[in-house]
C-alpha positions as CSV (number, residue, x, y, z in Angstrom):
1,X,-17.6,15.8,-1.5
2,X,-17.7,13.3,1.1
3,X,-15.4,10.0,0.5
4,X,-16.0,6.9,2.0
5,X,-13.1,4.0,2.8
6,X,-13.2,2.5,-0.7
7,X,-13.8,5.8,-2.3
8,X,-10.1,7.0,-0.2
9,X,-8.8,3.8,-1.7
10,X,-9.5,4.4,-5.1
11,X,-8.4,8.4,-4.5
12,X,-4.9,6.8,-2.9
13,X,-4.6,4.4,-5.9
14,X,-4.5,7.6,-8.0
15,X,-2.1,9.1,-5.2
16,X,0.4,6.5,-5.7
17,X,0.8,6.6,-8.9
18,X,1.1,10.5,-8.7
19,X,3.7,10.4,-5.7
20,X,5.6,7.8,-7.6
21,X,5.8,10.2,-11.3
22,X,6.6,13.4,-8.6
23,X,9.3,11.2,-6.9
24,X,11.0,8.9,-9.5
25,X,13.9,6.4,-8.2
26,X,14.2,3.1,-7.9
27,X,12.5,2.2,-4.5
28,X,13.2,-1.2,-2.6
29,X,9.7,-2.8,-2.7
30,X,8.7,-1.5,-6.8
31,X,5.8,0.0,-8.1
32,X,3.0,-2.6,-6.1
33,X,4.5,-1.0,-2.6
34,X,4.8,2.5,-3.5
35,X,1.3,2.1,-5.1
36,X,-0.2,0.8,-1.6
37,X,2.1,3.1,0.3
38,X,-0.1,5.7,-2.0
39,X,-3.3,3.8,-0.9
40,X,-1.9,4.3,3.0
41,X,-1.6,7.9,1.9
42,X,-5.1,8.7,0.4
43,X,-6.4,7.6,3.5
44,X,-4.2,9.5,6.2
45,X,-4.5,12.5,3.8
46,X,-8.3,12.0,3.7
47,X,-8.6,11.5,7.6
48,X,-6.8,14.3,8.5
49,X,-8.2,16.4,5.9
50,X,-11.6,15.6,7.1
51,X,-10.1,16.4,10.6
52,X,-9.2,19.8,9.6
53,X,-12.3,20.8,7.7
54,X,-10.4,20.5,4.1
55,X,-11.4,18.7,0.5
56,X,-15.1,18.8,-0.6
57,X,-13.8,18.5,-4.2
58,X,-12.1,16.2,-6.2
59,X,-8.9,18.3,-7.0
60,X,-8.5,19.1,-3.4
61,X,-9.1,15.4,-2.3
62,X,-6.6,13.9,-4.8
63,X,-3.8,16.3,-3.4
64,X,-4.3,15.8,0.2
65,X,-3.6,12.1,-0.7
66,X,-0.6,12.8,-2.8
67,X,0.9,15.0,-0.3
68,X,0.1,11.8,1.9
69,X,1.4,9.3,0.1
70,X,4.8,11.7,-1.0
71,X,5.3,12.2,3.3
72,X,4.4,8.1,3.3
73,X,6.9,7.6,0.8
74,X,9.5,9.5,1.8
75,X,9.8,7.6,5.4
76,X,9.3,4.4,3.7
77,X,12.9,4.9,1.4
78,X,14.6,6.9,5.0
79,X,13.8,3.6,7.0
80,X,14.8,0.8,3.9
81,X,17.7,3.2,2.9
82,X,18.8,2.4,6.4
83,X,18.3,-0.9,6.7
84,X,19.5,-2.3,3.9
């Protein structure tokens, strides 16, 4: 199944809310950031799973973005935890 920009939005939006139940914490921007960090992630997991030839169902397209939006995630706490 072929996603297009909002459909990857609405996919990522799922994502978020996925990476945020697999990676619990408190993080420094709340739930609306690590939701849009998910967004971020549905699309760079959709884009490069296009790019690799992977997804054509919904299963499959929802983890690509969670994995996206966990890796997204993940560098978004390793830069604030430094920062701050």
């Amino acid at each position: 199944m072929e996603y297009g920009i909002l459909g990857w939005i609405i996919v990522g939006l799922i994502a978020g809310i996925l990476a945020k139940w697999i990676m619990p914490g408190r993080d420094p921007g709340g739930i609306i950031v690590t939701i849009l960090i998910g967004i971020a992630g549905g699309l760079l997991g959709g884009f490069l799973g296009s790019l690799l030839g992977l997804g054509g169902g919904n299963i499959i397209n929802i983890l690509l973005a969670t994995v996206g939006a966990i890796i997204l995630l993940w560098i978004y706490r390793m830069m604030r935890g430094r920062a701050a």
